[in-house]
N, C-alpha and C positions, 0 to 999 in steps of 0.2 A: 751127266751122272750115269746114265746108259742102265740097263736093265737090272733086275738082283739078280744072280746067278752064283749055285753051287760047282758047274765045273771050269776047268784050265778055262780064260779067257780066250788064248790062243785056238785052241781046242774049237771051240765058238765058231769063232771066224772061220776058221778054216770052212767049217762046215758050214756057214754062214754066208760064204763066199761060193761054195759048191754051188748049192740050196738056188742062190740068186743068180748063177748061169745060166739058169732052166727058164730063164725069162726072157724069151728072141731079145725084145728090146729095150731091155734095162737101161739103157746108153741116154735114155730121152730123159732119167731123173738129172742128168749133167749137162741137160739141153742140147746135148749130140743131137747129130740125124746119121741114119743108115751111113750112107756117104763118108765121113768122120770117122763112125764105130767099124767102118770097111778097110781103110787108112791104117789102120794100128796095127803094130802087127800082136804076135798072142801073148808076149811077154806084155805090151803094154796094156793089151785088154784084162788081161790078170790083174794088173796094178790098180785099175781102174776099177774093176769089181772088188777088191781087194779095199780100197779105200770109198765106196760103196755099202760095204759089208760093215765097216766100220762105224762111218756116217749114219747106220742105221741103227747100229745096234746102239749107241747112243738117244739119237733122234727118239727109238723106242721106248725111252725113259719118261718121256715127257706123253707122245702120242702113240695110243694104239695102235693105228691104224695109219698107215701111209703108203700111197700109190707110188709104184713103179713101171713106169711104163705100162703096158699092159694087164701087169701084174699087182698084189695088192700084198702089202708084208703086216703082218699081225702078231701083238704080243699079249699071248694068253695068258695073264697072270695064275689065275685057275691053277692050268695045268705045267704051269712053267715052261713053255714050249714058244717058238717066233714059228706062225705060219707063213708058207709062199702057197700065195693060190694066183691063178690065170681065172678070174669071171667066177661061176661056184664049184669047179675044181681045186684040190687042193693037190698041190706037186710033191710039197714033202711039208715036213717042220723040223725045226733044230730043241732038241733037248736042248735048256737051259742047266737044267741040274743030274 
């Protein structure tokens, strides 16, 4: 079902997909290791954040709160916003609406 959101879908992700670059090791939510996520090159590391971004923005519907690698992705209904934090740093968040 994926989140409620007032803006473009696409829109989201993009920024969704940004957002979750900022996370060295994203790659370990697809059971990668460094080694693997070194192997691809940038077009497919896109792809993979890209369908990442997607994965979660769904996944989000259901669970709050979901680990990425070192990072933790959070959907604040509150304020309509998906945070990326690394421990209690917050990196960014993506407007929802």
């Amino acid at each position: 079902m994926g989140v409620k959101h007032g803006r473009d879908y696409e829109g989201i992700l993009t920024d969704l997909t940004q957002a979750l670059s900022r996370i060295p090791d994203r790659y370990v939510f697809f059971e990668m290791d460094s080694e693997e996520w070194s192997r691809l090159g940038e077009a497919e590391q896109l792809e993979v954040d890209e369908a990442l971004a997607e994965d979660l923005f769904y996944a989000l519907g259901e669970e709050s709160v979901i680990p990425v690698g070192s990072g933790v992705v959070i959907h604040d209904k509150d304020q309509h916003r998906i945070h990326i934090l690394i421990g209690e740093e917050e990196l960014t968040f993506v407007p929802l609406i």
